[in-house]
N, C-alpha and C positions, 0 to 999 in steps of 0.2 A: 393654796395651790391654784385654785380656780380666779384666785385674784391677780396672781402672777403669771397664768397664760393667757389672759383678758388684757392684762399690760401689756406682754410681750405681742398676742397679736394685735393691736392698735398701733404701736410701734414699730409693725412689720406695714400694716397698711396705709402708713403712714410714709413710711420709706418708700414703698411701693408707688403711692402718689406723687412722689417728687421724681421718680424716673422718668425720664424723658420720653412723650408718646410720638411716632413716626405715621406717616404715609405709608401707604405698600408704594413698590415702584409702580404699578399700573396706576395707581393714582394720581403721585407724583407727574407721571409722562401726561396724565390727560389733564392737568392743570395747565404745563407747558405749552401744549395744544391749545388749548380754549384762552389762554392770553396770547397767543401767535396767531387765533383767527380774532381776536380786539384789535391786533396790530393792524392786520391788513384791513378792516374793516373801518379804521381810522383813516388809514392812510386813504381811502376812494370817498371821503366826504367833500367832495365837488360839490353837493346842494351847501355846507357851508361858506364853501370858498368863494362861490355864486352870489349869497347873500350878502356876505362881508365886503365884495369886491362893489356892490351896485349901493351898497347906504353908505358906503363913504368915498368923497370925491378925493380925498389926499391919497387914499388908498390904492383908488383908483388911477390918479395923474403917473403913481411912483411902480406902479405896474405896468401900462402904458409905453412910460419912457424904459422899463428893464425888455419890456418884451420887443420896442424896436430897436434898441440896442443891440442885444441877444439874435436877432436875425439878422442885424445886420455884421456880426459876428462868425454866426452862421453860414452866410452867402459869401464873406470875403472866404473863410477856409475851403468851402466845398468850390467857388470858383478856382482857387487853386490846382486841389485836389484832381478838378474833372475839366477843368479846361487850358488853365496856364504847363501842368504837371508833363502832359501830353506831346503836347503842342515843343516843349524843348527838351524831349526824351531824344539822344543820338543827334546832337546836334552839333556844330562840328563852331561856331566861333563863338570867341568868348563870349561875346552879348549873349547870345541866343540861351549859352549853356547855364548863364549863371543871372537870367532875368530873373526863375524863381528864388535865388536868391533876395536880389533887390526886392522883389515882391513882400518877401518874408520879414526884411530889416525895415522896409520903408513903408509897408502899411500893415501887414498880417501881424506882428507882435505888437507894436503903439496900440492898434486896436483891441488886440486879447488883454493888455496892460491893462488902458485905460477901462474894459469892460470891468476889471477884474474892480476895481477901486472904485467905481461909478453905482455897479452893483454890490456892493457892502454898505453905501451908504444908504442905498435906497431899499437896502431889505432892512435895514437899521429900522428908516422912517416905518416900515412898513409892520414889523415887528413892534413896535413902540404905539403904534396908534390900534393895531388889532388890540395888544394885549390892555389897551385902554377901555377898547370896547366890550372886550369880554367883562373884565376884571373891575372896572372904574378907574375914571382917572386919577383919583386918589391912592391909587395904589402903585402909581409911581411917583417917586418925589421929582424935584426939580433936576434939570440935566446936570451937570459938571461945570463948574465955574470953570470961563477961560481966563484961567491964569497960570503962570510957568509950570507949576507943580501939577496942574491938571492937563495941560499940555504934553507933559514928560507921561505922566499914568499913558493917555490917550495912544502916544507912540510903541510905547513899550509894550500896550496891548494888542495893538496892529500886528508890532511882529512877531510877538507869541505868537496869534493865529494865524500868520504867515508861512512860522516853524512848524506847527502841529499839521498846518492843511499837507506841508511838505513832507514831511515825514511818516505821514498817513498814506501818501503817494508812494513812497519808496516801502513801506511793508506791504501794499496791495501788489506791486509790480513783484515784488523779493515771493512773495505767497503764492501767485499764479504759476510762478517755476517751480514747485513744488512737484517731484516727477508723479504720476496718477493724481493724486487730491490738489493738485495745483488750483486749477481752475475754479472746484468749488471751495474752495478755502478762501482762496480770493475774494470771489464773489458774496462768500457772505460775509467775509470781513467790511468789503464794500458796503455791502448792506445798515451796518453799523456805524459806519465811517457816514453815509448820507443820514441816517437815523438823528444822529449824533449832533448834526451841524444844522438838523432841521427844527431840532427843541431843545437848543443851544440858548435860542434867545429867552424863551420863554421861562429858561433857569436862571439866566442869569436874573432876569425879572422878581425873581421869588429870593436871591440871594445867595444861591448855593456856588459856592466857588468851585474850581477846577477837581479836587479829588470827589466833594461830594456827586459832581457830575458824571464823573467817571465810575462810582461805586452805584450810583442809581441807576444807570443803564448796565451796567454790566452784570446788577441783580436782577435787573427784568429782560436777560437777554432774549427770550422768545418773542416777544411784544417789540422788540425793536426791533431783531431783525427782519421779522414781516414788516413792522412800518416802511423801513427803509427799502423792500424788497421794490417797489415801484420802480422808484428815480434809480436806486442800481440795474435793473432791467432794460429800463429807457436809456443808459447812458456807457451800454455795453458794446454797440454796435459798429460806432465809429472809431477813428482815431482818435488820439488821448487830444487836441486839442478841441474839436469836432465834441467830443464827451463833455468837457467841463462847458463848454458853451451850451449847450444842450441842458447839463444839469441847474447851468445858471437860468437859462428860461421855465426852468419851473420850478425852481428853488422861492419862489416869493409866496408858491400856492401854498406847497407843503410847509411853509412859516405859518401861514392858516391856520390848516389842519390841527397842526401840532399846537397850537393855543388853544384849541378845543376839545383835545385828546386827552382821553386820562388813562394813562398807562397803568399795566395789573401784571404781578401785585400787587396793593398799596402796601402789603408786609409781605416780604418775600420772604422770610423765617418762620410765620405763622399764618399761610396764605388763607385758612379757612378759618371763619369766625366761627367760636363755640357758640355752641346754642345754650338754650338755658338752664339747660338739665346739667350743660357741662361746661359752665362758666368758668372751672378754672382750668379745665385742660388744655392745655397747648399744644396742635400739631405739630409738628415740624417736616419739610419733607425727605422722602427718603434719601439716606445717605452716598446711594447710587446714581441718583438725579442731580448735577451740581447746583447751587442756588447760584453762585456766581463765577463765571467763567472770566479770565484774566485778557479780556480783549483786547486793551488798550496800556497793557505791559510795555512790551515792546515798540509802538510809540512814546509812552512816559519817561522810557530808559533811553532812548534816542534823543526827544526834546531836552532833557536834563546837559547829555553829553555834550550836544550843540551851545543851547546855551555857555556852560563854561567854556568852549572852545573859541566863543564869540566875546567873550566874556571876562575870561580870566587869563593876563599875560603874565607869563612868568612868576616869579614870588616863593620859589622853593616850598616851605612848611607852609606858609600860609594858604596854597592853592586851594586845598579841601577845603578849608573851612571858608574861603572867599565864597568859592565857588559853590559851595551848599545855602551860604546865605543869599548869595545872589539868584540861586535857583526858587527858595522861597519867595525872593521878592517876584523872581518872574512870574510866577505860580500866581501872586497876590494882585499883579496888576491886569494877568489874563483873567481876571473874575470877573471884569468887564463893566466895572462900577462905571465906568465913562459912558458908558449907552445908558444903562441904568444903577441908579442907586437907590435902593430899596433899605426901609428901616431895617436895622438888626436885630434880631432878637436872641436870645439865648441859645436854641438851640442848631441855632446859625454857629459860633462856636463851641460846639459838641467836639470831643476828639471824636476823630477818623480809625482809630487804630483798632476799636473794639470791634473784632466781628460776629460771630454768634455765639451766644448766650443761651448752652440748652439749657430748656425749664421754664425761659423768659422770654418776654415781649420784644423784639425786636423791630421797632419803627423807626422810621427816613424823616 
């Protein structure tokens, strides 16, 4: 008798240890908290971007040329703006009425163009050479051979992130209308959307392709959207052209920053490490608190549709399945191996689809 409730309760406490242990939500929330003040305490590291910007002269020539670029960006829109705009408001002949036009076709756009494509290349360099000095230069391998097939990757990656930056534009503008929470739904979306494009590069550097990107920030979304809360703040003020110029003159710091940031949590499924009395329990947090919020949903389902639209002409039953594969490849060629290509290792192809595992370990 005494042997058989000695069994039964070992096997009760035994079942009882494999149940899954939670956070209260007050803890949960001040975890959220204390990785959303990492965030923004990252984002204001100016003594490194100080340091990085003065020991290296490449880093320095390709900041240089973004920053007179950038203002000169700057000063053609707001001349518009504050003195062409004015000056042919009520004005009665064609020239007069439609100079701000010619303004706009013949210098104000070539310029936003050519800024747009001058600075990608030089946050390219600029991201390439920090994460050399943080990391060693051993820890990037050789650039992309130019040949057709490296050439074709190259483009195709261009226009993903041409798609994504677009379509990222068109959910902040669609979110802001939002009647009451418009504005701040927007806005933090924004937050995430510069977060996002600012330790863009520093992922692709480690290998992680597009969905993994997308599942590591949207698991740490407290810590990003404080990261991000800066440059959305700074580039809320002006007009939308005015804005991306702006956020392009300090988009090269925040590449910095973000190389030397270590986002938290490193396990967002088990953010507290057991101590040693309780080396096999696993927290989890509470159920109430999300671990990940689906941010970049409804861009992924937009980038998808585009693509096939761009993509896939006619072909009856074959459509879907064209267009699913071509979605993959796009997916494969935005992982941006052409900036960098970084050794693979195994857990580089991990499936994506497992998400949490109560009871277990879940690391990125």
């Amino acid at each position: 008798m005494s042997t058989s409730y000695s069994l039964h309760h070992s096997q009760a406490q035994s079942a009882r240890a494999l149940y899954p242990s939670f956070l209260s939500v007050q803890e949960s929330l001040l975890l959220q908290l204390k990785w959303a003040w990492h965030g923004i305490v990252d984002a204001f590291r100016w003594d490194l971007v100080i340091s990085t910007i003065s020991s290296d002269a490449e880093i320095r020539a390709n900041i240089l040329k973004s920053l007179l670029l950038n203002v000169l960006s700057l000063t053609s829109i707001y001349t518009f703006d504050l003195l062409l705009l004015p000056l042919v408001q009520d004005q009665q002949r064609w020239l007069h009425r439609n100079v701000g036009w010619f303004y706009q076709a013949l210098w104000l756009f070539p310029v936003i163009g050519l800024s747009f494509y001058l600075n990608s290349s030089w946050c390219t360099v600029i991201a390439k050479r920090a994460y050399a000095l943080q990391y060693g230069n051993r820890a990037l391998s050789q650039q992309q051979p130019a040949t057709y097939t490296g050439m074709l990757k190259s483009i195709a990656t261009s226009a993903y992130r041409v798609v994504m930056v677009f379509t990222s534009v068109v959910v902040s503008f669609a979110l802001e209308n939002i009647p009451y929470v418009g504005p701040i739904v927007g806005f933090f979306f924004l937050c995430w959307v510069d977060a996002y494009y600012c330790f863009e590069f520093v992922w692709i550097a480690r290998g992680m392709n597009l969905s993994r990107r997308i599942r590591h920030l949207e698991e740490r979304w407290a810590y990003y959207l404080t990261f991000g809360l800066p440059t959305a703040a700074l580039c809320t003020w002006g007009n939308t052209l005015a804005n991306a110029a702006l956020f392009a003159l300090v988009f090269p710091l925040f590449i910095i920053m973000a190389m030397h940031a270590r986002p938290l949590p490193i396990d967002p499924y088990s953010p507290i490490v057991p101590n040693a009395s309780q080396s096999d329990v696993i927290r989890h947090p509470s159920p109430f608190v999300p671990i990940r919020l689906p941010i970049f949903a409804l861009v992924l389902f937009l980038n998808d549709w585009i693509v096939k639209i761009l993509t896939v002409g006619g072909g009856g039953n074959s459509r879907t399945s064209r267009g699913r594969a071509f979605s993959d490849a796009a997916e494969n060629a935005e992982e941006g191996s052409v900036l960098f290509d970084t050794q693979s290792t195994s857990t580089e192809n991990k499936p994506t689809r497992a998400r949490i595992h109560i009871g277990r370990r879940k690391l990125d």
